[in-house]
Structures are given as structure tokens and as C-alpha cells.
C-alpha positions in Angstrom: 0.0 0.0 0.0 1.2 3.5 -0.8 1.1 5.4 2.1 1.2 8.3 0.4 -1.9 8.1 -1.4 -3.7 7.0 1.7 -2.5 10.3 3.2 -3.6 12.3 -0.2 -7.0 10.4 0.1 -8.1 11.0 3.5 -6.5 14.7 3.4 -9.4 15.4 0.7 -12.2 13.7 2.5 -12.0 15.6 5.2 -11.6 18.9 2.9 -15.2 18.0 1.4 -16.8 18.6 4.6 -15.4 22.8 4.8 -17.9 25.0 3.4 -15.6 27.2 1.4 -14.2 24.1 -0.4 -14.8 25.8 -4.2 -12.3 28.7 -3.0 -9.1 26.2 -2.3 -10.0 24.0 -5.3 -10.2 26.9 -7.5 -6.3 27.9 -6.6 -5.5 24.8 -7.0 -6.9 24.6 -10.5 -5.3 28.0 -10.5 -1.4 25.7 -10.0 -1.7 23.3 -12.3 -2.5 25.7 -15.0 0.4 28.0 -14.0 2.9 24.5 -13.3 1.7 23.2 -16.5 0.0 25.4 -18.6 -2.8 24.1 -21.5 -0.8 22.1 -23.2 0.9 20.8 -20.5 -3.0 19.7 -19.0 -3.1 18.2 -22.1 -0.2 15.5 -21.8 -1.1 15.2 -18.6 -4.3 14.2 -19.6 -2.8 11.5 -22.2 -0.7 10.3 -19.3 -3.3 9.7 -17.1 -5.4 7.8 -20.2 -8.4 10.1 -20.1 -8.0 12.8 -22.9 -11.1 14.5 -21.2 -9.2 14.9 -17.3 -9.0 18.4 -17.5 -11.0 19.5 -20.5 -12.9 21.8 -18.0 -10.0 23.7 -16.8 -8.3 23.9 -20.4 -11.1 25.0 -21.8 -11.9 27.4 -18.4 -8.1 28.6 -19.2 -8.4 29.2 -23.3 -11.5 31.7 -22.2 -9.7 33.6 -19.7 -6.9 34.8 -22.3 
């Protein structure tokens, strides 16, 4: 077992519960777009296997330029 990902895991359950949630997941959309940028979401994406992972934020991103 990855510990790690147990850690990750139970970290966000217990983030679901605050009532201002949107707020931190916005900066962290916010992160990966500056780490990455679009076409950086985009490999990402093909690494994970799911082309459609972060269609929402590149598509969020490509609207705010």
C-alpha cells in the first residue's frame, strides 16, 4: 500500500466537509495551469489515459486569455 496516497486520500475527504471548499479548489486549478499550462493539461491528460481529465479547466483557461 502507498502510504502516500492513503495520506492524499483521506486529506481530501476531510476537505469535502469545509464550506468554502470551491475557493481552495479553485487555486489549485489555478497551480496546475500556471505548473503546466494548457498544453501541459493536455499530456497530462494522455498520461493519465483520459483525454477528457481536464478539458474543463483547459477550456476554463483558453477563455480567460
Amino acid at each position: 500500500m502507498l502510504l502516500k496516497s492513503w495520506v492524499y486520500h483521506a486529506t481530501m475527504a476531510q476537505r469535502m466537509s469545509l464550506p468554502d471548499k470551491h475557493l481552495d479548489f479553485e487555486l489549485n486549478e489555478k497551480g496546475l495551469v500556471h505548473q503546466y499550462g494548457i498544453y501541459g493539461l493536455k499530456h497530462l491528460s494522455n498520461l493519465h489515459k483520459n483525454p477528457s481529465a481536464f478539458e474543463h479547466l483547459i477550456q476554463k483557461s483558453l477563455n480567460e486569455l
